[in-house]
C-alpha positions as CSV (number, residue, x, y, z in Angstrom):
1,X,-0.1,-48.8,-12.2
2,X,-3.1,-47.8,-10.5
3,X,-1.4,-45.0,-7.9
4,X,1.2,-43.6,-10.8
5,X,-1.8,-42.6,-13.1
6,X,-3.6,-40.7,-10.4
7,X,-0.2,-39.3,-9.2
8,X,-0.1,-38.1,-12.9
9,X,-3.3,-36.6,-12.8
10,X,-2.9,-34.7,-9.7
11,X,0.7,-33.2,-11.0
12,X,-1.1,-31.9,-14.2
13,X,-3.5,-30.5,-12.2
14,X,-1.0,-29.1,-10.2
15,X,1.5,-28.1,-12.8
16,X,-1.4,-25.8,-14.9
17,X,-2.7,-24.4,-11.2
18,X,0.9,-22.6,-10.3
19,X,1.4,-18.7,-9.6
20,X,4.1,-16.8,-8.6
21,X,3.6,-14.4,-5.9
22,X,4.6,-10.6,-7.2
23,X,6.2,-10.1,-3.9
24,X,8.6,-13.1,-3.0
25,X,8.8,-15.1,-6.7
26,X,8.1,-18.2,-4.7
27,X,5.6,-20.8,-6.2
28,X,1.8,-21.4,-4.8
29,X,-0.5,-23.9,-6.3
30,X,-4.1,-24.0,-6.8
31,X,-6.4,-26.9,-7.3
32,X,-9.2,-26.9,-10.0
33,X,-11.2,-29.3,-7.6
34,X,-10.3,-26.7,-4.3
35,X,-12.7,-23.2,-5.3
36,X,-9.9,-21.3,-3.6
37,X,-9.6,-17.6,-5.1
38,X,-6.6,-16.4,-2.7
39,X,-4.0,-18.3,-0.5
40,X,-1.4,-16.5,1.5
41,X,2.2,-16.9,0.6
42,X,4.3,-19.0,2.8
43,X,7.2,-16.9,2.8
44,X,5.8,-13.2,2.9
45,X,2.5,-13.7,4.4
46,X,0.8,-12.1,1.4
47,X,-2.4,-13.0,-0.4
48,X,-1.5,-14.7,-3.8
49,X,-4.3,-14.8,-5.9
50,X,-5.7,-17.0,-8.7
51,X,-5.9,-14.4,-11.3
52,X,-6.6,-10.9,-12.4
53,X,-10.2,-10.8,-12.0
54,X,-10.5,-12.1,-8.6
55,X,-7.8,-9.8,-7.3
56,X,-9.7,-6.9,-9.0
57,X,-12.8,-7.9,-7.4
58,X,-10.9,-8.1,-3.8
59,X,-9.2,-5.1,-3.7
60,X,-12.3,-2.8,-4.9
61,X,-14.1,-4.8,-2.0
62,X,-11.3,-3.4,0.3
63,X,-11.3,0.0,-1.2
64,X,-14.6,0.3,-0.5
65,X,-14.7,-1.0,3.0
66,X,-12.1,1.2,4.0
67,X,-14.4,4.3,3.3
């Protein structure tokens, strides 16, 4: 019973850590326990990121590199 409650725990974690990236629809998951703010899509090679903010932050950080 042991392994089945810590498989439970790790789906939960999983489950509530799921995004969709804009690009493809396909599924990415982050960890709680992973500080991971971007991962890049299997399918399209993209950055999928964790959520609003962080993207925010990435792209200004581009934006003003670029210049």
């Amino acid at each position: 019973m042991r392994t089945n409650d810590d498989f439970e725990k790790l789906w939960n974690a999983k489950k509530r850590g799921l995004k969709m990236c804009p690009y493809c629809q396909c599924t990415v998951a982050f960890f709680k326990f992973k500080n991971e703010d971007k991962k890049l899509c299997e399918n399209c090679n993209r950055y999928v990121f964790k959520d609003n903010k962080t993207e925010f932050e990435y792209r200004l950080k581009e934006k003003i590199l670029k210049r």
